[in-house]
C-alpha positions in Angstrom: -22.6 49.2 -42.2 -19.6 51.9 -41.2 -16.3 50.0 -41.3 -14.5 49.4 -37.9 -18.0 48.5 -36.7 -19.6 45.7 -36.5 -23.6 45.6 -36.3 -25.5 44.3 -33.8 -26.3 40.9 -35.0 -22.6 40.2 -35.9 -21.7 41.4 -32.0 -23.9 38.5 -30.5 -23.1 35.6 -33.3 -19.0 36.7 -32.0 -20.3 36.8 -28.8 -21.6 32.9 -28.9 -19.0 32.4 -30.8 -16.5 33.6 -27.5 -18.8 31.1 -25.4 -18.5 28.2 -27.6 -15.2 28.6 -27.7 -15.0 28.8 -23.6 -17.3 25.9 -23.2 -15.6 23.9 -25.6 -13.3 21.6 -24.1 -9.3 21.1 -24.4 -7.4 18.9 -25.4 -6.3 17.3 -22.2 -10.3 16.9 -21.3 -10.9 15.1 -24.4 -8.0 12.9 -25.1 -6.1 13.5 -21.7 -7.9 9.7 -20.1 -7.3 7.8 -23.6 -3.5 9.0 -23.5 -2.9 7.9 -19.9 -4.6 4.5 -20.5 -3.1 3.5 -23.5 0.4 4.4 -22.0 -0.5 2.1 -18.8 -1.5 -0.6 -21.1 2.0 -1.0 -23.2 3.8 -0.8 -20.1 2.3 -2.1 -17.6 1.1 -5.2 -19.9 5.4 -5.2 -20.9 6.0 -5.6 -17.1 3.5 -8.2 -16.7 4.9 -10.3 -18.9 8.7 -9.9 -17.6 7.6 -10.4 -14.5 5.6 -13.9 -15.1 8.9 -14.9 -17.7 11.4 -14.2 -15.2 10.7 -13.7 -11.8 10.4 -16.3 -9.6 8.6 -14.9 -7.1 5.9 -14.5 -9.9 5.3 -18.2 -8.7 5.2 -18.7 -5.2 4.1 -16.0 -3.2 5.8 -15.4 0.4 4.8 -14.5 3.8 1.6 -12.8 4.0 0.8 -12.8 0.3 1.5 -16.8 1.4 -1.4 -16.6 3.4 -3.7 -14.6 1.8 -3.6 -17.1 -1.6 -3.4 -20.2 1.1 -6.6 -18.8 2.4 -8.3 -18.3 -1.2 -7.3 -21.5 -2.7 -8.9 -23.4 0.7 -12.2 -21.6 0.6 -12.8 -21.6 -3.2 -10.8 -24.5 -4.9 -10.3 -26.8 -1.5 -13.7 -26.4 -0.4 -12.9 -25.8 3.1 -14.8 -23.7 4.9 -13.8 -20.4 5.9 -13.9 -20.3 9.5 -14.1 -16.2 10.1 -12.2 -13.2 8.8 -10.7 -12.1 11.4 -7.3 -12.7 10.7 -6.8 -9.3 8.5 -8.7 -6.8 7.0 -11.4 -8.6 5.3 -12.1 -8.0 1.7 -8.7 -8.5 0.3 -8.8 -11.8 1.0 -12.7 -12.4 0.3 -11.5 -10.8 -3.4 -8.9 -13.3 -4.3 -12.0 -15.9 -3.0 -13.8 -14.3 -5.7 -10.9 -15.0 -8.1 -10.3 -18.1 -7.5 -13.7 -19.2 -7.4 -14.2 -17.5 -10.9 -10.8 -18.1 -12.4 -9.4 -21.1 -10.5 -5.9 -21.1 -8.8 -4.4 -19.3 -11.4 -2.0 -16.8 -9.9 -1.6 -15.3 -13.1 -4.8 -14.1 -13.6 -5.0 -12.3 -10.6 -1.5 -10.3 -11.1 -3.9 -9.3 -14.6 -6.8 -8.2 -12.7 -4.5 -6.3 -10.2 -3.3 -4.6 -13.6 -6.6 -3.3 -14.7 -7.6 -2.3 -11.4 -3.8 -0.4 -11.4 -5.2 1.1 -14.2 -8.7 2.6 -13.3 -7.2 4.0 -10.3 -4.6 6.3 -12.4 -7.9 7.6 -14.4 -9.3 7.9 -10.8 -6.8 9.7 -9.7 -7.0 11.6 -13.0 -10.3 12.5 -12.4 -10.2 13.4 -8.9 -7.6 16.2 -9.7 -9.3 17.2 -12.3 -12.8 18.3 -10.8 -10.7 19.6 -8.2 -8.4 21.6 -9.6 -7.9 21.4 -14.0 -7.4 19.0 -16.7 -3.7 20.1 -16.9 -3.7 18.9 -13.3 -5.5 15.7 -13.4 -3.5 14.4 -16.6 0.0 15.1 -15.0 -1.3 13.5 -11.7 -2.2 10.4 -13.5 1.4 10.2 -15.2 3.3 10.5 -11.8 0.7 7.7 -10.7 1.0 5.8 -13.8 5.3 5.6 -13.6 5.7 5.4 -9.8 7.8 3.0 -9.0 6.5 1.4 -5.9 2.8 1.5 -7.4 3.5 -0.6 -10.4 6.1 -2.7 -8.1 2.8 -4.0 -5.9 0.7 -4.9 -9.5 3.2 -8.1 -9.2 2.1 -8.7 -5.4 -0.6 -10.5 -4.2 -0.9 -8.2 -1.2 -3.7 -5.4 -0.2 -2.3 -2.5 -1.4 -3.2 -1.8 -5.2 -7.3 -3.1 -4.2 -6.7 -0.4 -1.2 -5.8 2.8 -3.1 -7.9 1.8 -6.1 -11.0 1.9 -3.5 -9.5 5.3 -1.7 -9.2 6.9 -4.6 -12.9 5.9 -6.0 -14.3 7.2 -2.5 -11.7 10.3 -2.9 -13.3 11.2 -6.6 -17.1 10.7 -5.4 -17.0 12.5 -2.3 -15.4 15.9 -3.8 -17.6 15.5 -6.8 -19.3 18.5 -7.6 -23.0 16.7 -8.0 -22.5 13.3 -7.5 -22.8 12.8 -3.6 -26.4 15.5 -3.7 -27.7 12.4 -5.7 -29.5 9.3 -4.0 -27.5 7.3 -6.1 -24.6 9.4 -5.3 -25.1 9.1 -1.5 -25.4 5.5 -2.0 -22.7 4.6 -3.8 -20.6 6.9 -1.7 -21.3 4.9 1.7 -21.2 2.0 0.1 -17.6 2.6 -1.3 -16.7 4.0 2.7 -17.5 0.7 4.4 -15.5 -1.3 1.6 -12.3 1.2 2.6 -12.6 0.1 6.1 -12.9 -3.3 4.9 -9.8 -3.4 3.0 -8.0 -0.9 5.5 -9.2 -0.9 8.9 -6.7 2.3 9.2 -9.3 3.9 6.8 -11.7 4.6 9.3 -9.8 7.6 10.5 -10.3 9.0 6.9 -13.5 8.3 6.4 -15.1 9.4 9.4 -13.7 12.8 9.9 -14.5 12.7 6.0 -18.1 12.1 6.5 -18.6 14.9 9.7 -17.3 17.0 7.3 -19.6 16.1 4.5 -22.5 18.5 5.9 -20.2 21.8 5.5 -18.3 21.1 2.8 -21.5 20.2 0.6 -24.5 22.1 1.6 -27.4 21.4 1.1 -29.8 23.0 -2.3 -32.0 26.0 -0.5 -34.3 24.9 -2.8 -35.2 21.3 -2.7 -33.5 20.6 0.4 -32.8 17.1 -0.9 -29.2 17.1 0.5 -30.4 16.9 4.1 -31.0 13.0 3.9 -27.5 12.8 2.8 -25.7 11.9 5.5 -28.6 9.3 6.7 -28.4 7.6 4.0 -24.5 7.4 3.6 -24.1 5.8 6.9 -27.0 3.5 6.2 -25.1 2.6 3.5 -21.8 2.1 5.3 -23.3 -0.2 8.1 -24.9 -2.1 5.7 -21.7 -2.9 3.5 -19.7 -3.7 7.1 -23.1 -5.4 8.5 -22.1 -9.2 6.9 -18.8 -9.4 7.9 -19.5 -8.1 11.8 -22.5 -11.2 11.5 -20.5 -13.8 9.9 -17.6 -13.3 12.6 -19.9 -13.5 15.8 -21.7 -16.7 13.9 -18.1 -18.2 13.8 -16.2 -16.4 17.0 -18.6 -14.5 19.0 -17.3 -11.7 18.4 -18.6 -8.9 16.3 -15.4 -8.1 14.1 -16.1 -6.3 10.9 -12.3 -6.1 10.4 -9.2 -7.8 12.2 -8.5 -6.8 15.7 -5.2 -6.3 15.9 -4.9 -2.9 16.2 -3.4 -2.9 19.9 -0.2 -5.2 18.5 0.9 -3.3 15.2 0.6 0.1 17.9 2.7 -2.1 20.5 5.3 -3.0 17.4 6.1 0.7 16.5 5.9 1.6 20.2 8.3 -0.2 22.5 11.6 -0.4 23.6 13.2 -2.3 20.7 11.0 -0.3 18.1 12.9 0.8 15.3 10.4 3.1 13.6 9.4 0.3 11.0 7.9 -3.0 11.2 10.1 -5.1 14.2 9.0 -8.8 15.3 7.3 -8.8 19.1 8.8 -11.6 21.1 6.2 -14.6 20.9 4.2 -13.1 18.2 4.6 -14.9 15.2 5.8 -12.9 11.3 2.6 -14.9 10.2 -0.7 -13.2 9.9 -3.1 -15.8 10.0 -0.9 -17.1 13.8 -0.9 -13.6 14.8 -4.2 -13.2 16.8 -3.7 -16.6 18.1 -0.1 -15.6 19.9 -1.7 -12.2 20.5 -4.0 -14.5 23.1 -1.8 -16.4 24.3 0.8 -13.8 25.2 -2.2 -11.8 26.8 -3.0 -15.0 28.7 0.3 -15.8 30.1 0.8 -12.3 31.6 -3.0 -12.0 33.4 -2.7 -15.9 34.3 -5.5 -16.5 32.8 -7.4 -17.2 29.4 -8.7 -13.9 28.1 -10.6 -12.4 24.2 -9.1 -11.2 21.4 -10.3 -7.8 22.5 -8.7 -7.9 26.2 -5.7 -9.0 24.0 -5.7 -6.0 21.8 -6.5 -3.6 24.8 -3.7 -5.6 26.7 -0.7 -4.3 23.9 -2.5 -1.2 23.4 -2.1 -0.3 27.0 1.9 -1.5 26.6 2.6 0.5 23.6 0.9 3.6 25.9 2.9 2.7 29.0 5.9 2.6 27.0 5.1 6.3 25.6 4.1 7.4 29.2 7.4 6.1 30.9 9.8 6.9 28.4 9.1 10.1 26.2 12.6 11.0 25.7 12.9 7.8 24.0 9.8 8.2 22.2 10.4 11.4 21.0 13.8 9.7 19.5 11.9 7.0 18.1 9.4 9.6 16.4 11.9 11.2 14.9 13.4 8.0 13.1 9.8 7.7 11.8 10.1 11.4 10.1 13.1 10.7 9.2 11.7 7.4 7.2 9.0 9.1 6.2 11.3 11.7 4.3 13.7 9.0 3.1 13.4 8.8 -0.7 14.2 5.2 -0.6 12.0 2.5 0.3 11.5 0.1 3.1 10.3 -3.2 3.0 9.7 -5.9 5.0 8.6 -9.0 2.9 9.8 -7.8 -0.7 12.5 -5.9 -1.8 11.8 -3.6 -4.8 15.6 -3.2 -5.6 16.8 -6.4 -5.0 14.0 -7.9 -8.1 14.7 -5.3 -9.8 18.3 -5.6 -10.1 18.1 -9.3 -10.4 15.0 -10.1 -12.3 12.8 -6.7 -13.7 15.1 -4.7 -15.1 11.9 -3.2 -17.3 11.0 -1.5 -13.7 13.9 1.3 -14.5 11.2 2.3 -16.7 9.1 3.8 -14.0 11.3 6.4 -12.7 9.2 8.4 -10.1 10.2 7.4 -6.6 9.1 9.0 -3.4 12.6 11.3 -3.8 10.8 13.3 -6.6 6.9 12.4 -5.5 7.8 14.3 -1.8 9.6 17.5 -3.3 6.7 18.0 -5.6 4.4 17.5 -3.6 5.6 20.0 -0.9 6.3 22.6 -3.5 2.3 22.4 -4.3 0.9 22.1 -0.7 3.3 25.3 -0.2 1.6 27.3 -2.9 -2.1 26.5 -1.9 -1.5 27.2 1.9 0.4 30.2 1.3 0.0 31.9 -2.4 -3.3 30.8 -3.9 -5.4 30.3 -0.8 -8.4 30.6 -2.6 -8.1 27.4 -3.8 -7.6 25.9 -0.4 -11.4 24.8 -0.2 -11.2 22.4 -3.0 -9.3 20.2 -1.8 -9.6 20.3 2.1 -10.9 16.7 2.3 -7.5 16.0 0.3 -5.2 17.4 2.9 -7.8 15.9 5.6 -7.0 12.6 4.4 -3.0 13.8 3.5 -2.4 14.7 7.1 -4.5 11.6 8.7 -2.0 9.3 6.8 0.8 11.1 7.9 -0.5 10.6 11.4 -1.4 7.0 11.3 2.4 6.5 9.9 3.7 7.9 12.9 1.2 6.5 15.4 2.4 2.9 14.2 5.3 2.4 11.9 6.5 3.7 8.7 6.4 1.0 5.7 6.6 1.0 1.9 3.3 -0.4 1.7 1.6 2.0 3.9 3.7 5.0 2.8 2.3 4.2 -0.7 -1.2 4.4 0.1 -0.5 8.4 0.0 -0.5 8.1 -3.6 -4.0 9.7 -4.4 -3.1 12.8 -2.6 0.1 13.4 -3.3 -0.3 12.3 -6.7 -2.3 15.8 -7.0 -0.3 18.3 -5.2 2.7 17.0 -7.0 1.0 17.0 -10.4 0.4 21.3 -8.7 3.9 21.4 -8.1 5.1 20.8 -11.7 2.6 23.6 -12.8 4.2 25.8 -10.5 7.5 25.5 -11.1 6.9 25.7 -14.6 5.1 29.1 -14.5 7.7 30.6 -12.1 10.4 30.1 -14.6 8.0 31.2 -17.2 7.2 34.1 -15.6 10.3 35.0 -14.3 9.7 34.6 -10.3 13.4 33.6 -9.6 12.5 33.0 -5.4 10.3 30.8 -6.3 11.6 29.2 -9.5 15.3 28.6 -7.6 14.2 27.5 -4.8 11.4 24.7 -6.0 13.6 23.5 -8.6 16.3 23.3 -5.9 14.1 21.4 -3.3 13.4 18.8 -6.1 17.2 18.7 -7.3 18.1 17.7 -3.6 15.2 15.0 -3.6 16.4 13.4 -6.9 20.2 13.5 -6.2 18.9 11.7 -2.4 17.3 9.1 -4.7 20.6 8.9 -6.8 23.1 8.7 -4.1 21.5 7.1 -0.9 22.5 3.7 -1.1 19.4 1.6 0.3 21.2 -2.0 1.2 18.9 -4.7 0.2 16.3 -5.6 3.3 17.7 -8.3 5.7 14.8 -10.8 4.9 14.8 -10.6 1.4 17.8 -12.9 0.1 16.3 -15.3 3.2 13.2 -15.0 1.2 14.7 -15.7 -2.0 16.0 -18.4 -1.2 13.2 -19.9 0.1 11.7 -19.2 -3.2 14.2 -20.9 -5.2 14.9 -23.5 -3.3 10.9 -24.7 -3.7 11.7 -23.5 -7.4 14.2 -26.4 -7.3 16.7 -23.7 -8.8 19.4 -24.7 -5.8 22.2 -23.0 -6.6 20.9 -19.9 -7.3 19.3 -20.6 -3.7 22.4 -21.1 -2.2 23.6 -18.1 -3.7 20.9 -15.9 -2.1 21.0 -18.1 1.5 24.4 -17.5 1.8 24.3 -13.6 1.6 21.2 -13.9 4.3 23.9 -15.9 6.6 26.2 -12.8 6.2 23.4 -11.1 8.2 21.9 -13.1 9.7 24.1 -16.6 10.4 22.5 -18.3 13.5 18.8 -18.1 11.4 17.2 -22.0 11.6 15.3 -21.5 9.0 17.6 -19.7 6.7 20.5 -22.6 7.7 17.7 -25.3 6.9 16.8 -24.0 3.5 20.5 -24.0 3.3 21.2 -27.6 3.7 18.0 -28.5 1.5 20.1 -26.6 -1.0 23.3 -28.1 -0.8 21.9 -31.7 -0.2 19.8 -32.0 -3.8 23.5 -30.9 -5.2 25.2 -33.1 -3.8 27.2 -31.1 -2.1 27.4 -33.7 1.3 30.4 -31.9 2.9 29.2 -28.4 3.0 26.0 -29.2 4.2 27.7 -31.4 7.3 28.6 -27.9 9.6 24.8 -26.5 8.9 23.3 -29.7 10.0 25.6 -29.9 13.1 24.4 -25.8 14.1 20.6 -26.9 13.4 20.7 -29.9 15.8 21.7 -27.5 18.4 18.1 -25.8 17.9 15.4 -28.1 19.7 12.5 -26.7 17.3 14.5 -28.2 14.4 15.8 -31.4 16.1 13.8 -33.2 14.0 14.6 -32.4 10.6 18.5 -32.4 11.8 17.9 -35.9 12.8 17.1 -36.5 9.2 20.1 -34.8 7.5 22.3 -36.6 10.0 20.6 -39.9 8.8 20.7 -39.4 4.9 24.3 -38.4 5.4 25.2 -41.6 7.2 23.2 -43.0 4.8 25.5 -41.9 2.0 28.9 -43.1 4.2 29.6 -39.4 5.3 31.0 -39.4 9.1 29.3 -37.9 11.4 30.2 -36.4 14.8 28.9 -37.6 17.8 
């Protein structure tokens, strides 16, 4: 053997050696899941227990989340039987049936499961970036999931959100899996997992259809077995047979065959009218209560066509009077779409039953440990989408059904209103083209590409300084909510504390002035609760209960005016 040369049979043992090597895989492939998961156990398990310690609304959940664990303990520990589930989207309330039935009414259980199912979504998410992209991607996507803020804020909530992108996210990572949906089992487990995300959003539907027409290109079928052309038959089988129960159950009980809660025409009417504020606003007769909703939904219906009328001529009824308002007034609604960008863009949150600062600040200060808000999230993310549109289009097929269901979100949010919670449900996708946007940035400024380097870094500088600086003032219901809270808490003055900073905006409130008095009353505190119960006689709906302060405090020798 000449030297420098190397013989043959040492070229193809290097040469399998190369392959081995090529094949082999990284770090991140092998370890990059364990890391994330481990991290999400220490400290989401740290925040669990914080928030059960000191929190108080880790005991009595409010508004909606009211009625959603109402609802589960009737059905499963009451025994009562559930009349229809028509008053929301259905399986988020059929799972905490499920939880109660198995667990019993222990709320604390559920905030648990909510945690692990927190949990399998980030390596979701980890492993939808992943086959679609890298590793590197996947495991940096799963951090930004794993410490954003408003995602581990709604672990603590018993509200649909976390059970929502945990199921998008599952149908996200089958659907653009490279093998999985060519499968039977695949295909099966694909539909199934489409009608559950209509179930737990009925929004959903305008991802997962579009999502499913697409199915046929963007997976074609093998020329050789051809088994791919009974793909789509079978996923939609699967899909009407996951929605098929609920539709039956509801025309057993109502007549009507609802496989999710027809309210569709009212949330459109209360981002689109006169007094629309481009989030949630209270329609006039319609009550803040989702399980009253429907019913005032008829009734207001009724009242304007003089006669009685179905849910569905009352949900085509606001439809039409969101429409009309667009039609007769697009100045206005052009206006009004723009506050929705604009809130949209907003690196701060905005709530309408909790209010992520306010706990924060007052009970969960271990939440400045999740530092990724929707300021850095948005910059990111635009930074990525910018580079696959416009630099490395050839990665643009990957991950079309990911800017499919990116750009239907968008859509929805500025068809209706923009939220917190429904903002949030964005994570999957924008989890991914943030998680592209850190790459980028970093090999610009490793390579030297000072354009692009400058101006991404600056676009996310302006986003984290708008996080830093934009003062968000704490949302009008949530001291009102608090206080409520505390006073069933029987922790009064900390009640009256929080009631009397909902006065400041909101004084002539009945409820917020009666939870006042109940405060001052088991204190004592006779003489400061006198001028409240004189301003909530002057409300007929409260007459009552006025008529029973006035009584106890004559009762305990306080005058009282005529």
């Amino acid at each position: 053997e000449i030297s420098g040369l190397r013989s043959p049979g040492r070229l193809d043992r290097q040469e399998n050696m190369d392959a081995d090597n090529h094949n082999s895989p990284s770090f991140l492939e092998k370890y990059g899941a364990a890391i994330v998961l481990l991290l999400g156990l220490i400290f989401y398990f740290l925040l669990i227990l914080q928030y059960i310690r000191f929190s108080p609304y880790a005991h009595i959940p409010i508004l909606d989340a009211r009625s959603y664990w109402q609802l589960a303990l009737d059905v499963a520990h009451n025994d009562r039987p559930l009349s229809s589930l028509t008053h929301s989207a259905p399986l988020y309330p059929l799972f905490l049936i499920a939880c109660v039935y198995l667990l019993g009414p222990n709320i604390y259980a559920v905030y648990v499961i909510q945690l692990s199912l927190a949990l399998i979504t980030v390596l979701l998410i980890h492993q939808l970036w992943q086959q679609s992209f890298s590793p590197l991607h996947g495991f940096i996507a799963a951090l930004l999931s794993l410490f954003y803020l408003p995602f581990v804020y709604y672990i603590t909530k018993l509200l649909p959100e976390i059970l929502a992108i945990f199921i998008l996210t599952g149908f996200l990572t089958i659907y653009t899996h490279q093998r999985l949906p060519d499968k039977l089992g695949g295909g099966i487990l694909l539909g199934l997992v489409a009608g559950l995300a209509i179930m737990v959003r009925s929004q959903f539907i305008a991802i997962v259809l579009p999502l499913l027409a697409l199915l046929p290109f963007y997976k074609k079928p093998d020329p050789v077995t051809k088994r791919s052309r009974w793909r789509i038959p079978i996923v939609l089988a699967c899909l009407l047979v996951t929605l098929l129960p609920i539709g039956l159950y509801n025309y057993h009980h109502t007549g009507g065959f609802y496989v999710t809660a027809p309210n569709g025409g009212i949330t459109f009417y209360e981002g689109n009218n006169p007094e629309a504020t481009g989030t949630y606003s209270s329609i006039p007769g319609i009550s803040d209560d989702v399980n009253l909703q429907l019913k005032d939904m008829v009734e207001v219906a009724s009242s304007h066509f003089g006669r009685p009328v179905t849910v569905w001529e009352a949900d085509r009824y606001f439809w039409h009077k969101g429409l009309d308002y667009i039609k007769n007034n697009p100045a206005d609604w052009l206006k009004l779409e723009l506050r929705k960008v604009i809130l949209l863009l907003n690196p701060k949150e905005t709530f309408t039953i909790y209010d992520i600062y306010l706990e924060r600040s007052k009970y969960l200060p271990f939440l400045f440990f999740f530092p990724i808000s929707w300021g850095i999230f948005l910059p990111l993310s635009l930074i990525g989408i910018f580079d696959i549109l416009f630099i490395k289009k050839e990665s643009l097929r990957n991950i079309l059904p990911l800017i499919i269901v990116g750009i239907a979100l968008i859509g929805l949010l500025l068809v209706f209103f923009v939220l917190d919670r429904y903002r949030l449900l964005l994570l999957p996708v924008a989890a991914g083209f943030a998680a592209h946007g850190v790459i980028v940035l970093s090999e610009a400024w490793n390579k030297r590409h000072l354009p692009l380097a400058v101006a991404g870094s600056g676009v996310l500088l302006v986003g984290i300084a708008a996080t830093i600086m934009i003062k968000k003032p704490i949302a009008p219901g949530a001291w009102s909510n608090l206080g409520s809270i505390l006073v069933r808490l029987e922790r009064f003055s900390e009640a009256e504390d929080s009631l009397h900073k909902a006065l400041q905006t909101d004084p002539t409130n009945p409820i917020v002035i009666n939870n006042m008095i109940a405060a001052l009353l088991y204190q004592d505190k006779m003489e400061e609760a006198l001028p409240y119960i004189e301003t909530l006689h002057s409300y007929p709906q409260f007459a009552q209960e006025a008529a029973k302060y006035r009584q106890f405090i004559a009762e305990k020798g306080y005058p009282l005016s005529p």
